[in-house]
N, C-alpha and C positions, 0 to 999 in steps of 0.2 A: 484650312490648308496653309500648308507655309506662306507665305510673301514675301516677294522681293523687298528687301528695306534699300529705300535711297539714303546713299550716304551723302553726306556733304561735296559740294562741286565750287573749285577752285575757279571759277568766271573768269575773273581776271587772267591766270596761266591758260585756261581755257585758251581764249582767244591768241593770246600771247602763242602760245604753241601751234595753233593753225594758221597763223598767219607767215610764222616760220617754216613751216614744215609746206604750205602753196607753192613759197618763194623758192623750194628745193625741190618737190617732186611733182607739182603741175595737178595737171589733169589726173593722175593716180590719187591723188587725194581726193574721195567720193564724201560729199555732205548731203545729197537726197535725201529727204526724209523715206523713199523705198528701201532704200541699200541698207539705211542705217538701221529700219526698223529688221530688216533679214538678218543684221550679224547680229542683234540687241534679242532673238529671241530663237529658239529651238523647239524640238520637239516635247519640249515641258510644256507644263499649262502656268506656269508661273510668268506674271507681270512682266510685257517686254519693257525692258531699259535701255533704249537704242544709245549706242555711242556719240558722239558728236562728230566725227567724221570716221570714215576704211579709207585705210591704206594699205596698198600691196607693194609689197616689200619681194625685191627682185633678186636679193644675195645677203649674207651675213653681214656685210660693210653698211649695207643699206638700213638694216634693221638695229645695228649698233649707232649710228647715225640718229635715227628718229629717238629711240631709246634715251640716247645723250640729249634730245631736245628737247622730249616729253620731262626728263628726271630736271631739266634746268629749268621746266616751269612749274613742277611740282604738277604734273598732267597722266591720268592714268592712263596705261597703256593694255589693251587685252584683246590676247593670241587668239586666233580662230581657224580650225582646221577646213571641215567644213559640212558644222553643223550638227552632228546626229548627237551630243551630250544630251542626256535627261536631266539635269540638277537646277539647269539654271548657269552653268559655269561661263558662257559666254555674252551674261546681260553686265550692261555698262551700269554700274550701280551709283556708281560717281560719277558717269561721263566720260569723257576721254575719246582716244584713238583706238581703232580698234586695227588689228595687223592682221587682213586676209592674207594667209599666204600660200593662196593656192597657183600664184606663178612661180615660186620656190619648189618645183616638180621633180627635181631629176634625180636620175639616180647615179650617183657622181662615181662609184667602183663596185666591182664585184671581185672577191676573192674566191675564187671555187675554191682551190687548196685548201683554201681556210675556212671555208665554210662561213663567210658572212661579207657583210655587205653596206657600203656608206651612201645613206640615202639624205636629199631634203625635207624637210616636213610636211610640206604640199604632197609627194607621192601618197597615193593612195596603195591599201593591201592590196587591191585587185590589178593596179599596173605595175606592182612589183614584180606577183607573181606574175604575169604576163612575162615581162622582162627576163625574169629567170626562167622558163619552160624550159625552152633552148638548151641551159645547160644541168636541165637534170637537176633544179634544187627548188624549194622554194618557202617562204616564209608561211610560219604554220598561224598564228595568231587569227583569231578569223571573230571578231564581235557579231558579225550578221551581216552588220551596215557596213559600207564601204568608204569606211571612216579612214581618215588621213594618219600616218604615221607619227608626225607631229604629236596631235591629238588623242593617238593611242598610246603616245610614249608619257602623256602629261596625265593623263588620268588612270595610268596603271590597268590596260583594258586587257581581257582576255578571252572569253566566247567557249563555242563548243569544243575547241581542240584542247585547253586546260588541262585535263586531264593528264594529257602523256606532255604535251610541250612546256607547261607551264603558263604562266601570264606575262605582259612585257619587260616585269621587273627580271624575269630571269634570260631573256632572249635579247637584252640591251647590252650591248659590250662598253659602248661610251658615249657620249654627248659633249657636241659643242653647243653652249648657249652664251647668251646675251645678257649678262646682270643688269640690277637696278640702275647699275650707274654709268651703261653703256657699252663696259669692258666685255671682252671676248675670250672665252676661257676651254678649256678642255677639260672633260673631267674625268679622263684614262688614256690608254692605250690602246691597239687592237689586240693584247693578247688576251687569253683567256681568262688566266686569272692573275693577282697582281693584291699582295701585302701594303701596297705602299700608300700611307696615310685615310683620314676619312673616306669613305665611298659617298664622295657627291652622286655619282651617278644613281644610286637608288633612291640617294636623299632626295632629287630632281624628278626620277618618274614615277608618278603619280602625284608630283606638288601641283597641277592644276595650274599653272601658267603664275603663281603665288610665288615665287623664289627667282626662276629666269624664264626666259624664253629660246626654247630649245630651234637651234639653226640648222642643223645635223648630226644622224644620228646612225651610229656604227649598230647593224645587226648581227645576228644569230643566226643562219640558214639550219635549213635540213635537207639528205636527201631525197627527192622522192619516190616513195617504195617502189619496190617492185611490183607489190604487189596489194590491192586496197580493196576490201570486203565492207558492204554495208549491211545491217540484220536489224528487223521491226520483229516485235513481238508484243501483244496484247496482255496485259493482267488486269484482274476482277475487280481490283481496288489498287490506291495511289499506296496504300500501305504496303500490298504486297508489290509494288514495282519498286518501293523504295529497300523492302529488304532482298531484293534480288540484286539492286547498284551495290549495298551493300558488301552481300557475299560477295560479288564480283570483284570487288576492288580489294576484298580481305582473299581471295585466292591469288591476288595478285596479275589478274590476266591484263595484258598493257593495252588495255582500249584506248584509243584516238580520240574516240566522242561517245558519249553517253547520255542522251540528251530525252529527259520526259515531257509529255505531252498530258495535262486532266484531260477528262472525257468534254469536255465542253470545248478546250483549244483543238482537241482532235473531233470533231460536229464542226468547229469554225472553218477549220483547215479544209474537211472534205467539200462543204458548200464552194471555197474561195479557190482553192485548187484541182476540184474536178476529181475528189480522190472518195473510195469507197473503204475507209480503213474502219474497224470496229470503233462504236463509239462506245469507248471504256480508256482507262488509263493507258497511255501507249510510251513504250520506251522503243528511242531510235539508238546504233551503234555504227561504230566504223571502226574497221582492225585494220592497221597497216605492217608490213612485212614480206615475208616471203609468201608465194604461194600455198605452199606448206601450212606455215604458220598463221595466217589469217586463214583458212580452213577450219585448223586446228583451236581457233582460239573461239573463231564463232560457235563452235560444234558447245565445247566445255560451256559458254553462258546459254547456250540451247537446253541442256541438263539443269542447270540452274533456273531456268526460268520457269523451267517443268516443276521444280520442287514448287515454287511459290502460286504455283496456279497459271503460269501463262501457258496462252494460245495463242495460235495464228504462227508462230516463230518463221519468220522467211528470211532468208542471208543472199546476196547476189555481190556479184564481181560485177553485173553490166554497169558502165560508166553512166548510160542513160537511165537506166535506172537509180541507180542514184542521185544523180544530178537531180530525179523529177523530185525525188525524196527530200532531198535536201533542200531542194529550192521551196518547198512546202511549209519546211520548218524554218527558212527564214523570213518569209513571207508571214509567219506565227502573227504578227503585230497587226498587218491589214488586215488580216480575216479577223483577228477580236473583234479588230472593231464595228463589222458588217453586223455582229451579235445585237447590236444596240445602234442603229442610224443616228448621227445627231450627237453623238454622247462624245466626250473629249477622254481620252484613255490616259489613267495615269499609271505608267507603268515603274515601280518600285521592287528593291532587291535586298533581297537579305542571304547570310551566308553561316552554317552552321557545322559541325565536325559531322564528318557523313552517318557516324554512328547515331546522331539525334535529327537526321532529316527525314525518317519518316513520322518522327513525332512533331517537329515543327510543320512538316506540310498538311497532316493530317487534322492539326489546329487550325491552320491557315484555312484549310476548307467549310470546317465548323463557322469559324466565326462569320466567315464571308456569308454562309445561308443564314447565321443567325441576324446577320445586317441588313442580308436583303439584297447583296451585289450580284451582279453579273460581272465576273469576275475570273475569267480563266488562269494558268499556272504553265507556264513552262519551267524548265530548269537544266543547268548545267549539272545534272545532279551526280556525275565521278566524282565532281570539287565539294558538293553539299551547297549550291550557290540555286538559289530559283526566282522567278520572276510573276510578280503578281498582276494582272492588268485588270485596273477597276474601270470599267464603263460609269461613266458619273455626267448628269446632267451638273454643268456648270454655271447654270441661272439657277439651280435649285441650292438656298444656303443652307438649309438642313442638310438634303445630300451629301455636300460637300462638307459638312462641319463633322457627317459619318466617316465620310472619307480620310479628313485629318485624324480622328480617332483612332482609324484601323491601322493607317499606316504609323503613326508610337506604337498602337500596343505590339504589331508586327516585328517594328524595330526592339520594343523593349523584349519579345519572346525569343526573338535569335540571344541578342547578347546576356539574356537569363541562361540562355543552351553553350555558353563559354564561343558566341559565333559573332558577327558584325553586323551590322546596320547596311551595311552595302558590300558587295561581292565584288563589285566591277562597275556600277554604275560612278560610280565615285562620290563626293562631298559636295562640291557646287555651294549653290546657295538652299539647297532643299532639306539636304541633310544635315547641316549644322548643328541642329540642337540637339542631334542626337549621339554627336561625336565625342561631347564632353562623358554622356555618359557609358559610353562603352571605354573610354579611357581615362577619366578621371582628370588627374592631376597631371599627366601625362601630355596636353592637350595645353600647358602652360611654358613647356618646353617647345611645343610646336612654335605657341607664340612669339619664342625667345629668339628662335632662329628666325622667323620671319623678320623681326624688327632688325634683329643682326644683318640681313643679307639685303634687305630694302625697307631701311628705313623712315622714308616718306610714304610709304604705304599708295606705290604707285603701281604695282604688280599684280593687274586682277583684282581689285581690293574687294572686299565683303564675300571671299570665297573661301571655304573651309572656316576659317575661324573668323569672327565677328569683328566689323570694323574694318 
């Protein structure tokens, strides 16, 4: 399985920078070895690298501040939202400071006229939308976890809504961040769209805390509908629920979420949440619109799912009823893991053109029984994006040396199908060696801007690209 590589650790600025940064921010400066080892490790199974101290950083002046102190000792600095990354992107690989910034909470305007909204990075999706109910809008982006804005905007995240809203690269209007060298910069305006010189701003979301550190962030609202239908329906095989995503997305109907379940994550799901759904491949939906139209729209993939073999097709408007639904399918990760007690989940993503995802998930299941895993599948499957969770004893090195196997040859079968290595989960320290080969030489221009925008290689260092 991958590994964390420790890089080299600057001791001498080391200390030099925490001694500075005591004498400025006190008791916010946390060095417990408890703290240190929670920001240094996540829900990866990959080697914690605890930081050498957290600090919480309470406004952009503050964090431009420590920024300027860490780059004057040559001392790494890495952003932490809080917590749910898969890769590894929050382990201190060289040491350093690490910037909880989850007292950076608020949410500093809302434009309803305009449809979006300047938040901190500490807010979370779920007290956004909270915030926004009130006036009728709210932020579609939804990963599962109740991951921080910040931390959604740095790793390019997107989830089951993808589909019709897109991922955060398209719902980010602009970003203020914090460069290597302190400075405090903007990288747009709030209009909508805008000619004028490079787009840092895209360059910035999904750079993984590797270029700046994002202090606030201009969104993208929506309204919300009128009117919101959700519909489960049963098929015989993952192949035929994958040509049914298909058709559906080639007649163009505008689903909200699209989201498949194997027969083994739907057995997991019904033990963990009390649910009686057929254990066979399950696709979940949500239509949003008018009355009218989310009727009409759920009716059309009801015909559709009849051609490819499904059953069971049920569509509701009750809000509780979906909620219980939905909250089932994000809860997808706990119930895996009740499959196998004891066993550490690694959960890995890969992402293909919708027309080759019933050939790559259909692979995906071969090889897992040819392995031997307990291994279920979700998927954001409108985008072609799915997710593989291998239950793996982690004192077993054979296991785990199957496990490293499966997940290249996975990564190498998406980017064979013209697709990526990762969907959404992002690069971190996991995915690295597999970046070079779905982009080549391309991956040496990555480098070029890194070294350009910070470089002492103080920004995250050992994330995305090596060193």
């Amino acid at each position: 399985m991958v590994q964390a590589v420790d890089l080299p650790r600057n001791e001498t600025g080391i200390r030099a920078a925490l001694d500075q940064l005591r004498q400025r921010f006190g008791k916010r400066l946390q060095t417990g070895q408890s703290i240190r080892e929670q920001h240094g490790h996540t829900t990866t199974w990959i080697r914690n690298q605890p930081p050498d101290a957290v600090l919480f950083p309470q406004d952009t002046d503050e964090v431009a501040q420590i920024v300027r102190i860490c780059a004057a000792h040559k001392v790494p600095v890495i952003p932490f939202g809080v917590g749910t990354s898969l890769e590894g992107h929050v382990n201190a690989a060289a040491g350093g400071v690490c910037l909880d910034m989850s007292e950076m909470n608020r949410v500093l305007a809302v434009h309803a006229e305009d449809l979006d909204c300047v938040v901190q990075p500490g807010v979370t999706r779920e007290d956004l939308n909270t915030h926004l109910r009130d006036r009728g809008l709210f932020f579609p982006i939804d990963p599962g976890a109740n991951a921080t804005l910040g931390g959604m905007a740095a790793t390019r995240a997107s989830g089951t809504n993808a589909v019709r809203y897109g991922t955060m690269k398209d719902n980010v209007i602009a970003l203020e961040v914090v460069m290597a060298d302190g400075e405090v910069i903007r990288t747009a305006q709030r209009a909508r769209k805008s000619s004028a010189g490079y787009d840092l701003t895209r360059l910035l979301v999904g750079s993984e805390g590797t270029l700046g550190i994002i202090t606030e962030i201009t969104l993208r609202l929506q309204g919300i509908p009128e009117a919101i239908m959700s519909a489960r329906c049963s098929f015989p095989s993952v192949d035929a629920a994958c040509q049914a995503v298909m058709t559906t997305i080639q007649y163009g109907i505008p689903v909200a979420r699209i989201e498949l379940l194997d027969a083994l994550q739907v057995r997991a799901c019904n033990a963990y949440s009390k649910l009686d759904l057929p254990e066979t491949p399950l696709l979940l939906l949500e239509f949003h619109g008018s009355d009218g139209s989310v009727t009409e729209q759920a009716q059309t993939f009801g015909e559709i799912a009849e051609e490819f073999g499904g059953s069971g097709f049920q569509a509701t408007a009750s809000s509780e009823e979906r909620n219980a639904l939905w909250q089932a399918r994000h809860n997808a990760y706990w119930a895996a893991l009740q499959l196998r007690p004891g066993a550490r989940g690694l959960s890995t993503d890969v992402c293909v053109p919708v027309s080759q995802l019933a050939a790559c998930v259909v692979a995906t299941q071969e090889r897992l029984a040819q392995d031997g895993f307990i291994a279920p599948i979700v998927g954001h499957v409108g985008d072609g994006n799915f997710h593989t969770l291998l239950l793996v004893d982690a004192e077993d090195s054979e296991e785990v040396a199957r496990a490293d196997a499966f997940v290249g040859w996975l990564n190498d079968l998406a980017i064979s199908m013209d697709g990526t290595c990762t969907g959404e989960h992002g690069i971190g320290q996991g995915k690295r060696p597999y970046l070079e080969r779905e982009l080549g030489p391309a991956t040496r221009y990555m480098a070029a801007i890194k070294a350009a925008l910070d470089p002492d290689n103080i920004l995250n260092p050992g994330k995305v690209l090596p060193g």
